[in-house]
ROKOL-497755 format. One line per field, with one value per residue (C-alpha): residue number from 1; residue in three letters; x, y, z negated. Coordinates in pm, 1 decimal. Example, Ala and Ser with C-alpha at 12.3 -4.5 7.8 and 13.67 -1.06 7.14 Angstrom:
# residues 2
i [1	2]
aa [Ala	Ser]
px [1230.0	1367.0]
py [-450.0	-106.0]
pz [-780.0	-714.0]
END
This chain:
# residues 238
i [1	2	3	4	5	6	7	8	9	10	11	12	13	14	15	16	17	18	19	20	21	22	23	24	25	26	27	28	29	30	31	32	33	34	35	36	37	38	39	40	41	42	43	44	45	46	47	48	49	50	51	52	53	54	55	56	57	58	59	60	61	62	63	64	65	66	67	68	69	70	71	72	73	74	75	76	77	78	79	80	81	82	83	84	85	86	87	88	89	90	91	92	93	94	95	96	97	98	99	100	101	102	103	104	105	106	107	108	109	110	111	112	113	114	115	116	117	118	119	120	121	122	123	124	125	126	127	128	129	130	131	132	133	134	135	136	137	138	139	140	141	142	143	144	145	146	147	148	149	150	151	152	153	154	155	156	157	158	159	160	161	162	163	164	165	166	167	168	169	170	171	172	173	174	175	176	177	178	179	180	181	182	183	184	185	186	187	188	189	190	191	192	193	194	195	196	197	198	199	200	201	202	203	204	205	206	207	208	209	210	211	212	213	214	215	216	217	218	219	220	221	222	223	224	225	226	227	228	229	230	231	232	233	234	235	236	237	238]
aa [Unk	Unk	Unk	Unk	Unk	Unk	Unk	Unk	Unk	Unk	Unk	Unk	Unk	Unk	Unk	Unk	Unk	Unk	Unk	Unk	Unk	Unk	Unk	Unk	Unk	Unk	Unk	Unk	Unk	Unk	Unk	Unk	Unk	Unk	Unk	Unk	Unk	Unk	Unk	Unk	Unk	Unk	Unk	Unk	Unk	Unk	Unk	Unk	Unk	Unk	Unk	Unk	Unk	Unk	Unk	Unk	Unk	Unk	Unk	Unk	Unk	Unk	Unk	Unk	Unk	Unk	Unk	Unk	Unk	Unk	Unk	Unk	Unk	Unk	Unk	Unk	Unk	Unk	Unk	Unk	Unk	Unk	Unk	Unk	Unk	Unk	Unk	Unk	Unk	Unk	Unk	Unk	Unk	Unk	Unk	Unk	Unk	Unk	Unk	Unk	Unk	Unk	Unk	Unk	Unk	Unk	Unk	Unk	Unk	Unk	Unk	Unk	Unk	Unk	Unk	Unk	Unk	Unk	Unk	Unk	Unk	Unk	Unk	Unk	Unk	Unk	Unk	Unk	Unk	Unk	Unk	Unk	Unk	Unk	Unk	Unk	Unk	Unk	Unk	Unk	Unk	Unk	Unk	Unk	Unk	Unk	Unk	Unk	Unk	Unk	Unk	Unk	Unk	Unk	Unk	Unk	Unk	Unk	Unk	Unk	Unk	Unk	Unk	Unk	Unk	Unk	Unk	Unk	Unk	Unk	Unk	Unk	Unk	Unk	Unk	Unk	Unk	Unk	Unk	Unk	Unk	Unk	Unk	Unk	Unk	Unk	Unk	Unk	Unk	Unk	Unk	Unk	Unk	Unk	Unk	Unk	Unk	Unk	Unk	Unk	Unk	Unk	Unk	Unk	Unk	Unk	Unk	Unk	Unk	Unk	Unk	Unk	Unk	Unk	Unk	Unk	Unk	Unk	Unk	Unk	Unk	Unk	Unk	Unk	Unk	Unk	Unk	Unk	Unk	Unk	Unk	Unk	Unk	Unk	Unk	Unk	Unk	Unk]
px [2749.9	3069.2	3079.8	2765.1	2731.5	3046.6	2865.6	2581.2	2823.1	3095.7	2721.9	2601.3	2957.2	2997.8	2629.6	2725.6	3050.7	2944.3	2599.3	2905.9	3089.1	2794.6	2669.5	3009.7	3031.9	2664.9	2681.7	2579.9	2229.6	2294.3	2018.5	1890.2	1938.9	1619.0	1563.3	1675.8	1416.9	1384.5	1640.9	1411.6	1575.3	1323.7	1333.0	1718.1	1720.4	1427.1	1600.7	1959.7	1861.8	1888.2	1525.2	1521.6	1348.8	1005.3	1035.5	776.7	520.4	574.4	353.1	249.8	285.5	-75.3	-247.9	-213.5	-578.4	-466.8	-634.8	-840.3	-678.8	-807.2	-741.1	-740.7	-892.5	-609.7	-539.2	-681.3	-1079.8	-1053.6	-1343.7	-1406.8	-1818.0	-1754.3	-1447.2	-1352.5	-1061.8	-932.5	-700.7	-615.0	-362.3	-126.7	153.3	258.7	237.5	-79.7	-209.2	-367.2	-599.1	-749.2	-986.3	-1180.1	-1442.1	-1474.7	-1699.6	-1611.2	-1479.4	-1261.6	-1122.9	-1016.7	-858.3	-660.2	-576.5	-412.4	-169.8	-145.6	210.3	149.7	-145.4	75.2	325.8	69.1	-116.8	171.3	413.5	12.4	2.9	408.8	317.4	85.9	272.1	576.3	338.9	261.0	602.4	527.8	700.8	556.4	648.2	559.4	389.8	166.0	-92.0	-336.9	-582.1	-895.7	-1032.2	-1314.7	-1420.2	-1326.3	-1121.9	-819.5	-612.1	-344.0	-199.4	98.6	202.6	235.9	542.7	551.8	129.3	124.1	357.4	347.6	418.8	441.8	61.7	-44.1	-63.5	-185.1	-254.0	-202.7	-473.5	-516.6	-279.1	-626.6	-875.7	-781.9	-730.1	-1124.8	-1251.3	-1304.9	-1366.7	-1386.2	-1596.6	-1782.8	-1872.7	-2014.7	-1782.5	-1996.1	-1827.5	-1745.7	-1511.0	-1337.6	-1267.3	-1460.6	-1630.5	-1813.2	-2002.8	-2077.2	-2018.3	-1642.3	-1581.2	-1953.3	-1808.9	-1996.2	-1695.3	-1640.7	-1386.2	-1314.5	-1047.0	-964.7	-833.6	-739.0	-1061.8	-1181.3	-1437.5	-1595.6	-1647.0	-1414.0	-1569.6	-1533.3	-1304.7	-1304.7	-980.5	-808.3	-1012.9	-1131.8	-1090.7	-1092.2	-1126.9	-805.2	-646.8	-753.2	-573.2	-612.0	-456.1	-342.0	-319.7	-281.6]
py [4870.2	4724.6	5042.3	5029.5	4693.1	4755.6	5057.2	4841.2	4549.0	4732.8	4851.7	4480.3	4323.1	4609.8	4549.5	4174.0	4272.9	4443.7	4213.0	3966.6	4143.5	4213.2	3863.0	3739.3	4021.9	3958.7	3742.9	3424.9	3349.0	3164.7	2855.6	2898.9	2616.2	2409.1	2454.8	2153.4	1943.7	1934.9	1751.5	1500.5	1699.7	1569.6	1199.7	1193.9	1299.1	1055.2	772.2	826.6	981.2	706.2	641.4	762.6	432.3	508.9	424.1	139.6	318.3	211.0	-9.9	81.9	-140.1	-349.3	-184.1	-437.1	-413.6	-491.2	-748.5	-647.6	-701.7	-766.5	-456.5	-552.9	-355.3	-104.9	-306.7	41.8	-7.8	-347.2	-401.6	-768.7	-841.5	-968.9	-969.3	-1194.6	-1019.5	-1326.9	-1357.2	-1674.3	-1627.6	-1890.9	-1809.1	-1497.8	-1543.8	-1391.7	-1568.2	-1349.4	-1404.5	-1176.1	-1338.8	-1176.0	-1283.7	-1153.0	-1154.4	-1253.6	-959.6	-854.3	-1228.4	-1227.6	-905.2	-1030.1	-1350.0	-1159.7	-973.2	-1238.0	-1122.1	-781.7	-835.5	-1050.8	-768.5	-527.0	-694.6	-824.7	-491.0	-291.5	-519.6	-478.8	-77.7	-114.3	-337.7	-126.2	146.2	-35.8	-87.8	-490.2	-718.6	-1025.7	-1381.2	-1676.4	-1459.7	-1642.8	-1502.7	-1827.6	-1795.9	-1988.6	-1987.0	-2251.6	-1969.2	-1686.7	-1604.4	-1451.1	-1501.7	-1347.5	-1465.3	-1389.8	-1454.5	-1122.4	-1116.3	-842.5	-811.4	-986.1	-990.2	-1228.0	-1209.8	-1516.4	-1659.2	-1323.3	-1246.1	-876.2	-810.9	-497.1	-478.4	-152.3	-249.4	-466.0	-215.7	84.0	33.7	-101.8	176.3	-36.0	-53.8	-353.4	-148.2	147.8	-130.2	-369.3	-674.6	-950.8	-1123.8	-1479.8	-1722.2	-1779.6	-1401.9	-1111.8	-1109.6	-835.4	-795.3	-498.3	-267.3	-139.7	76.9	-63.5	-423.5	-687.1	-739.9	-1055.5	-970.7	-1282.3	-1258.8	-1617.3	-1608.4	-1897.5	-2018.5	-1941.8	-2001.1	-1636.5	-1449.7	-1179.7	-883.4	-536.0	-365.4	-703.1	-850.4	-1118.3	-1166.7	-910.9	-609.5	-254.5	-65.5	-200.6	-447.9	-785.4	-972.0	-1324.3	-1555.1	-1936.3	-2121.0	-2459.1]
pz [13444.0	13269.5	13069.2	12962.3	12820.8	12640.9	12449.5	12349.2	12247.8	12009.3	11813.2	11780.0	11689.3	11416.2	11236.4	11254.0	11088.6	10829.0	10779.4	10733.7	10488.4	10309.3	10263.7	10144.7	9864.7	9738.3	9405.3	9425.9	9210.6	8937.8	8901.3	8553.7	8320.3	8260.4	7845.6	7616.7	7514.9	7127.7	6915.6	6656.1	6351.4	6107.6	6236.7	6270.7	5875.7	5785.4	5960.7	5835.0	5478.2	5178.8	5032.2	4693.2	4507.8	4376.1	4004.9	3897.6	3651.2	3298.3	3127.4	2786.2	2497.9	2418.5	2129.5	1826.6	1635.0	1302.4	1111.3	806.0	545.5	177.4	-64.3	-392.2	-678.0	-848.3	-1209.8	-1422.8	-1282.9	-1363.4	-1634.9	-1746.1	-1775.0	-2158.5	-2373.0	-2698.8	-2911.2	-3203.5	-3476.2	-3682.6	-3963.8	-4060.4	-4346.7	-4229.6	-3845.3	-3685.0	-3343.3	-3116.0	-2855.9	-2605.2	-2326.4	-2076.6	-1839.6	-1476.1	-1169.2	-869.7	-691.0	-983.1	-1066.8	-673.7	-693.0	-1025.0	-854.7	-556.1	-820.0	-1081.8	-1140.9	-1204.6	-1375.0	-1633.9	-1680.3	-1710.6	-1996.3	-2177.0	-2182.2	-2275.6	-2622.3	-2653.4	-2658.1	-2901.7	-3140.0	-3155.7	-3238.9	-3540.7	-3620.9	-3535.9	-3294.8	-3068.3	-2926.8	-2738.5	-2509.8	-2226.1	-1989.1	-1857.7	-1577.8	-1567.2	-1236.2	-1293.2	-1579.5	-1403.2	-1755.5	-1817.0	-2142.5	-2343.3	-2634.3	-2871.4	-3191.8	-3392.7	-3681.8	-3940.5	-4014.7	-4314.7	-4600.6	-4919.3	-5271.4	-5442.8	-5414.3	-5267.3	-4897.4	-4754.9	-4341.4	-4187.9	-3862.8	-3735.7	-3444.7	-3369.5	-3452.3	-3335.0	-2998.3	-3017.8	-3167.7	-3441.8	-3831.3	-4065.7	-4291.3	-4101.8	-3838.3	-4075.0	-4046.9	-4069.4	-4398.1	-4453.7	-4640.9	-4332.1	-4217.0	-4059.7	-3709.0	-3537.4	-3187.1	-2995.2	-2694.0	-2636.5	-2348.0	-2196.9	-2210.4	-2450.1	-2681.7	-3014.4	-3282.3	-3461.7	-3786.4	-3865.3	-4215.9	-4468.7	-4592.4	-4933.4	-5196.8	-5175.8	-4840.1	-4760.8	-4939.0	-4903.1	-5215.2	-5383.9	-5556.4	-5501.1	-5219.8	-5010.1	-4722.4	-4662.3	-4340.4	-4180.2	-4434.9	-4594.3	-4889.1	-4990.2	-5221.1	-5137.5	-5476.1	-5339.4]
END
């Protein structure tokens, strides 16, 4: 009986042996590691980033509406409503006169550039003088606002020359530039001078010639006393 349960026991004590060994060379399982939760990335930059500043929106300059302004008229268009164009000889010095009357537009556009309206109307008779081979003085340009009139006046030298008793004008330096004649217009004749009215350039226009008065009008061809179509003689006895 002895033998017999040592048969069945050197079996039992081997398996458990070897179920031994076994167990003790079997790897041991590993746990798996639970997975990491998310790192924030995006907040971790968005919290530790410098904010670029947002750059305040420009403002644009107010538009200026300019004020209206008053234009006045360019000197050239200027055209007076009536015009008086006068001599008066004494000795050998001529006085000229040239006044002009305006409306009211044109007289407010002349008083805005009353300067350059000066210069313009002075150096215009000192062109047409030196094309006459004649010089003036004393010149003077006068505004009349009551009148609405503008003046210019000189005193001519060189128009009239004298021999003893016997004194002879030059005028086409007045005439021409008016488009005018003493004869072919008909001078009205007098023994003070010659006058003449008319349209020049559309403008109502006077030409007075103020001479030294005589006994016998100023006649056309006649001697001592007389005119032609841009000259006059005289004589001063006294």
């Amino acid at each position: 009986m002895s033998v017999k349960r040592n048969i069945f026991c050197y079996p039992l004590a081997f398996l458990l042996a070897m179920l031994s060994l076994v167990m003790a060379c079997a790897p041991f399982p590993t746990p798996t590691p639970a997975p990491p939760s998310p790192t924030p990335t995006a907040k971790v930059v968005e919290a530790t980033a410098t904010p670029t500043p947002t750059p305040a929106p420009t403002k644009a300059p107010p538009t200026l509406t300019p004020s209206p302004t008053y234009t006045p008229l360019p000197l050239e268009v200027l055209r007076p409503a009536k015009r008086v164009v006068a001599i008066k000889v004494e000795g050998t010095v001529t006085h000229f006169l040239d006044e002009s009357f305006w409306d009211e537009v044109q007289f407010s556009a002349i008083m805005e550039r009353k300067a350059e309206f000066e210069s313009d109307r002075i150096e215009r008779l000192k062109g047409i003088l030196s094309k006459h081979g004649l010089k003036g003085s004393n010149y003077v340009v006068e505004f009349d606002e009551a009148g609405k009139s503008t003046s210019l006046k000189c005193d001519v030298d060189g128009a009239i020359s004298k021999r003893d008793d016997s004194y002879y004008g030059r005028f086409g330096w007045l005439l021409r530039p008016l488009g005018l004649d003493f004869i072919d217009d008909h001078f009205a004749e007098s023994n003070k001078g010659l006058s003449w009215e008319g349209i020049v350039d559309d403008i109502s226009t006077s030409v007075i010639c103020e001479f030294p008065p005589q006994d016998v009008p100023y006649a056309a061809w006649d001697h001592p006393i007389g005119h032609c179509h841009a000259h006059v003689w005289w004589t001063i006895t006294k």
